[in-house]
MMTF fields as JSON, N, C-alpha, C and O atoms, coordinates in Angstrom:
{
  "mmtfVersion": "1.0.0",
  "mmtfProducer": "UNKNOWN",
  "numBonds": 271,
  "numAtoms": 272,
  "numGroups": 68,
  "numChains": 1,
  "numModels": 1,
  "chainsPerModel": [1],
  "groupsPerChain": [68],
  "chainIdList": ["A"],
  "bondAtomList": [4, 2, 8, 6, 12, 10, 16, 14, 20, 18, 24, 22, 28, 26, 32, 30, 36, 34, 40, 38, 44, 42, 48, 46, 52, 50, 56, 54, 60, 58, 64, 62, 68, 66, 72, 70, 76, 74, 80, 78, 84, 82, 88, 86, 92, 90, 96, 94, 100, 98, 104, 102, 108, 106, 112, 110, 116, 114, 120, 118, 124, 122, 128, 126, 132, 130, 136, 134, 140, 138, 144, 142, 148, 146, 152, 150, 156, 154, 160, 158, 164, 162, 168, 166, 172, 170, 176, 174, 180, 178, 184, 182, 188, 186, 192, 190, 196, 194, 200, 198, 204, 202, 208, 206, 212, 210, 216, 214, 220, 218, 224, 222, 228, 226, 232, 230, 236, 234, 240, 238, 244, 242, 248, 246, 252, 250, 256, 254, 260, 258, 264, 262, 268, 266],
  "bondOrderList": [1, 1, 1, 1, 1, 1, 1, 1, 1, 1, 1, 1, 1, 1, 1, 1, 1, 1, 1, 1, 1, 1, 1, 1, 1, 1, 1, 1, 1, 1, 1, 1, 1, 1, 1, 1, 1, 1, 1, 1, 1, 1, 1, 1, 1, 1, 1, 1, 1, 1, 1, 1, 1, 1, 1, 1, 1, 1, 1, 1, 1, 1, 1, 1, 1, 1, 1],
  "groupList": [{"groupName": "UNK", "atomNameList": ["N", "CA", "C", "O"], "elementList": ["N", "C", "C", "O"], "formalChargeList": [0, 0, 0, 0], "bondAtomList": [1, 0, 2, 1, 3, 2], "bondOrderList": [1, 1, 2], "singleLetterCode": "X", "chemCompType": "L-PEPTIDE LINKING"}],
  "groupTypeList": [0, 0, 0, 0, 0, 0, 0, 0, 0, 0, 0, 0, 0, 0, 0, 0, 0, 0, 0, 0, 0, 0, 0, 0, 0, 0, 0, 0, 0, 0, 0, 0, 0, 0, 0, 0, 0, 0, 0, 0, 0, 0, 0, 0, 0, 0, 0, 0, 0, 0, 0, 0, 0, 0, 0, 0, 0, 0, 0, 0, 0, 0, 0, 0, 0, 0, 0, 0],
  "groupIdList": [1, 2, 3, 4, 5, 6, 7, 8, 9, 10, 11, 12, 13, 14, 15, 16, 17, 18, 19, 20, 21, 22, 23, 24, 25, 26, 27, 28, 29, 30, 31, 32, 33, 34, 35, 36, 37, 38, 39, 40, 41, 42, 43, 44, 45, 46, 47, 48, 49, 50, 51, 52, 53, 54, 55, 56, 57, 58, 59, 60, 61, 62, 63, 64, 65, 66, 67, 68],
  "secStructList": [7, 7, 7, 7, 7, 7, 7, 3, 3, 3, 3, 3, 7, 7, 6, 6, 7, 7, 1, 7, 7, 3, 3, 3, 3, 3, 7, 4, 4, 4, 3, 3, 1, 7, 7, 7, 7, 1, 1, 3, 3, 3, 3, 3, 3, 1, 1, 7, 3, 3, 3, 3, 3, 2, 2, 2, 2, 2, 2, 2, 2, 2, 2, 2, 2, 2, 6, 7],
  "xCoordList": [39.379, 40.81, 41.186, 40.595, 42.346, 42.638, 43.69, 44.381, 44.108, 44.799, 45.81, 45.472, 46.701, 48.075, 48.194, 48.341, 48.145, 48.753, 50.047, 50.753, 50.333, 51.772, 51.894, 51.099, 52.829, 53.57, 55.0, 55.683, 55.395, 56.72, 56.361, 55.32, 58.207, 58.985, 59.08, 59.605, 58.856, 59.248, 59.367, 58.555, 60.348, 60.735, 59.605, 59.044, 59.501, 58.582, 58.784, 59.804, 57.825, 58.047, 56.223, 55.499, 56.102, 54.804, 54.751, 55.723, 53.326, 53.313, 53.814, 54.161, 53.761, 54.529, 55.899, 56.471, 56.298, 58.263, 58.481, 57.718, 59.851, 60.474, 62.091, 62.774, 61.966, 62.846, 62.292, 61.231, 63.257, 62.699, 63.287, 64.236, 62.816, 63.218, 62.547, 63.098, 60.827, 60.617, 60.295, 59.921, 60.671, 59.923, 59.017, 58.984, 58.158, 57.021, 56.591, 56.946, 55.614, 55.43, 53.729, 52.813, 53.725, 52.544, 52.03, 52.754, 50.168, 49.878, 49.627, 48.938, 50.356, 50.428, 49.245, 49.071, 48.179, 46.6, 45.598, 44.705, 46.106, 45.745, 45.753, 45.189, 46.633, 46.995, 45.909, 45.175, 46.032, 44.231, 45.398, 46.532, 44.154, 44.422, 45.834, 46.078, 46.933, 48.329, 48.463, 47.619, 49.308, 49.799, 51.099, 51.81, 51.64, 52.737, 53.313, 52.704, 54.415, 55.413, 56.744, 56.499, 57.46, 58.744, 59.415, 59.963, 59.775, 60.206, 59.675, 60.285, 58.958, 57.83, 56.339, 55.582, 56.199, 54.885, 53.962, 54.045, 52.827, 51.902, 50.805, 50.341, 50.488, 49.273, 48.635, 49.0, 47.895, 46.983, 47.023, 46.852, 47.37, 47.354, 46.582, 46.787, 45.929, 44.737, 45.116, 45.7, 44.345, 43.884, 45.013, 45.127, 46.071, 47.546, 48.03, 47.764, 48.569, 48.886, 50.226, 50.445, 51.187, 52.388, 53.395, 52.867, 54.506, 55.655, 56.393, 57.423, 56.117, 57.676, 58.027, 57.369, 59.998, 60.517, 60.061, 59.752, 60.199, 59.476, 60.433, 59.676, 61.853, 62.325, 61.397, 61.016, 61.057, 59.82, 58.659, 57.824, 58.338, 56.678, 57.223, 56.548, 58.256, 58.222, 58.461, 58.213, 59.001, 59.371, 58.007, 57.632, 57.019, 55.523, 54.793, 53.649, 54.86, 54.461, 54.509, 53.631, 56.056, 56.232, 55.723, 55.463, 55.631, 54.837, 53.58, 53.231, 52.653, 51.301, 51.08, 50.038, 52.115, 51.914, 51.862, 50.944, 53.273, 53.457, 52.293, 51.816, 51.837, 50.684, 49.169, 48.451, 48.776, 47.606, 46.973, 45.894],
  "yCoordList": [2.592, 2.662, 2.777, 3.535, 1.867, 2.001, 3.004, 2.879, 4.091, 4.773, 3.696, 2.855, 4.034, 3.54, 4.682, 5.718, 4.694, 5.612, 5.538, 4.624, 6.855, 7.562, 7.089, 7.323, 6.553, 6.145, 7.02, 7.345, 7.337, 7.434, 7.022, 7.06, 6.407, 5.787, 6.337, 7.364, 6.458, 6.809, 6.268, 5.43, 6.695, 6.02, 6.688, 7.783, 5.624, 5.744, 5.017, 4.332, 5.045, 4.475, 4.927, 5.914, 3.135, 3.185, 3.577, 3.942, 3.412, 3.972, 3.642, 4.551, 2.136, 2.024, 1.48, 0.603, 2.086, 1.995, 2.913, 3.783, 3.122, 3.85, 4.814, 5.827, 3.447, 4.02, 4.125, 3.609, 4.938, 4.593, 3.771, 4.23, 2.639, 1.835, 1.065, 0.268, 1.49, 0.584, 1.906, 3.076, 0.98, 2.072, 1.588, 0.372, 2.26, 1.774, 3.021, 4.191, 2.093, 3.261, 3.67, 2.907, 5.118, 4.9, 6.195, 6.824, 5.987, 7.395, 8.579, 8.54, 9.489, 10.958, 11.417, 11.902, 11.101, 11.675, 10.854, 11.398, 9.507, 8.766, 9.093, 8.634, 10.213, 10.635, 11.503, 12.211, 11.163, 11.513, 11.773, 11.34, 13.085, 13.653, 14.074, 14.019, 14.573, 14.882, 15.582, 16.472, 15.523, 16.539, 16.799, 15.853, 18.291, 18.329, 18.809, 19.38, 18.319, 18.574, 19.565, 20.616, 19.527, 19.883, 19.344, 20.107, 17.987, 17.088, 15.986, 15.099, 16.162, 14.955, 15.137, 15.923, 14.131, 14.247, 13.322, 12.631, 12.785, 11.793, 11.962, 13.023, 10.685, 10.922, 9.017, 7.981, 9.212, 7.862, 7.789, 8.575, 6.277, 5.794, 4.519, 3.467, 4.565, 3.465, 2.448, 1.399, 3.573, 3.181, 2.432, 1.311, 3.586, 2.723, 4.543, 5.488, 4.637, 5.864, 5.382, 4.257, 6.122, 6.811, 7.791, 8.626, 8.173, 8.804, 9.183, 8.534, 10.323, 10.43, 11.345, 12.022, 11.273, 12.888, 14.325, 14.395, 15.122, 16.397, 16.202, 16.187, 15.978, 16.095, 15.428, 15.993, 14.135, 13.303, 13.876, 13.428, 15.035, 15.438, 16.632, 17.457, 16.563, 18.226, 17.623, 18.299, 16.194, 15.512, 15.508, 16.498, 14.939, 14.607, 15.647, 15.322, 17.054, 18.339, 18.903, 19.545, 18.552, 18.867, 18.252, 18.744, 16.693, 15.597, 16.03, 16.129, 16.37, 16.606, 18.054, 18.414, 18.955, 20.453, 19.888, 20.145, 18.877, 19.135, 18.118, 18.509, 17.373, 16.281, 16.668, 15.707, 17.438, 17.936, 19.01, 19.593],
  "zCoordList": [-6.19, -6.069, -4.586, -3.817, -4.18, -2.786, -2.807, -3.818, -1.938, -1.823, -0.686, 0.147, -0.984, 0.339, 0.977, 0.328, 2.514, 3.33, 3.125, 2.7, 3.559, 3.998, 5.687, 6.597, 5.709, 7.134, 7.544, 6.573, 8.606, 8.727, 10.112, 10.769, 10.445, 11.762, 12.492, 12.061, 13.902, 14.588, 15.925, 16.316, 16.684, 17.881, 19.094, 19.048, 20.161, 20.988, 22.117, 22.194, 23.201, 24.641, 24.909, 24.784, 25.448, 25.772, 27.378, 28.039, 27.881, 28.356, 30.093, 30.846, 30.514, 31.35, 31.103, 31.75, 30.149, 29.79, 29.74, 29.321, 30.233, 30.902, 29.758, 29.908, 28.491, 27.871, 26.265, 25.914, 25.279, 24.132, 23.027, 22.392, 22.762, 22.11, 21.067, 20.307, 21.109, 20.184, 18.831, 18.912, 17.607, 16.028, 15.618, 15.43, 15.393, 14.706, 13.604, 13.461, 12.896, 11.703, 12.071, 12.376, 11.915, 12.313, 10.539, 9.767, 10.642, 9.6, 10.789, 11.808, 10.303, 10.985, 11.594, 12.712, 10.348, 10.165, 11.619, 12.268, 11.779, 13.309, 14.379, 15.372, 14.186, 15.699, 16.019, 15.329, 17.807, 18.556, 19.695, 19.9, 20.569, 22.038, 22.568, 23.773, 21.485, 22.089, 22.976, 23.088, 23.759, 25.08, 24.652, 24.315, 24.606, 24.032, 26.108, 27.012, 26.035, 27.176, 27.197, 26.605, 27.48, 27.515, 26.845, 26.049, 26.708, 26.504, 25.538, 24.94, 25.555, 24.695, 24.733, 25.302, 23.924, 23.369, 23.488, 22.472, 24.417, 24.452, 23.362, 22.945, 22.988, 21.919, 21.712, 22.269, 20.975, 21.1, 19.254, 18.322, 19.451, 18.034, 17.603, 18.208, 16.843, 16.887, 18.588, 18.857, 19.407, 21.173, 21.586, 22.082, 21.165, 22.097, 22.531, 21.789, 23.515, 24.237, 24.252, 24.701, 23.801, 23.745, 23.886, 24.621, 23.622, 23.996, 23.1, 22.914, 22.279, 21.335, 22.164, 22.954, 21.72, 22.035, 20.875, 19.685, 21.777, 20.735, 19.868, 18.898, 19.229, 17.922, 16.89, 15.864, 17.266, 16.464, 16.415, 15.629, 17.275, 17.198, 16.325, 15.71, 16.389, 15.49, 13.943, 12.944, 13.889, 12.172, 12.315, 11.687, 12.801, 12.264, 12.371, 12.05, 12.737, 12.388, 11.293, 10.715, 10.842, 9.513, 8.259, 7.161, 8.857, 7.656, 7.491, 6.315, 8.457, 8.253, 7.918, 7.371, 8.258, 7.09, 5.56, 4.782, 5.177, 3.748, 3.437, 2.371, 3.718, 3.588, 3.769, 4.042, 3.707, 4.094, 2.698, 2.808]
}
């Protein structure tokens, strides 16, 4: 049986952009090496390094409490 991942959207800015504009869906459980900031949050998603704002690191904090 194949299981389907759980995805949710979220907005982001790679890493030499400057703004945030693109969504992508990513699985929560992918996420590798975060640096949490002031402001945001870097992390690596199947070997792409990124940018959410912490409101989004704190929605995908909460996804992977109730998901786990």
């Amino acid at each position: 049986m194949i299981k389907k991942m759980k995805k949710i959207d979220v907005l982001v800015r790679f890493a030499n952009e400057g703004v945030y504009y693109n969504t992508i869906s990513i699985n929560p459980k992918k996420i590798e090496n975060p640096m949490v900031f002031t402001d945001e949050v870097f992390f690596t998603i199947d070997g792409i390094r990124v940018a959410v704002k912490k409101e989004y690191w704190k929605r995908i904090e909460q996804w992977i409490g109730k998901n786990n």
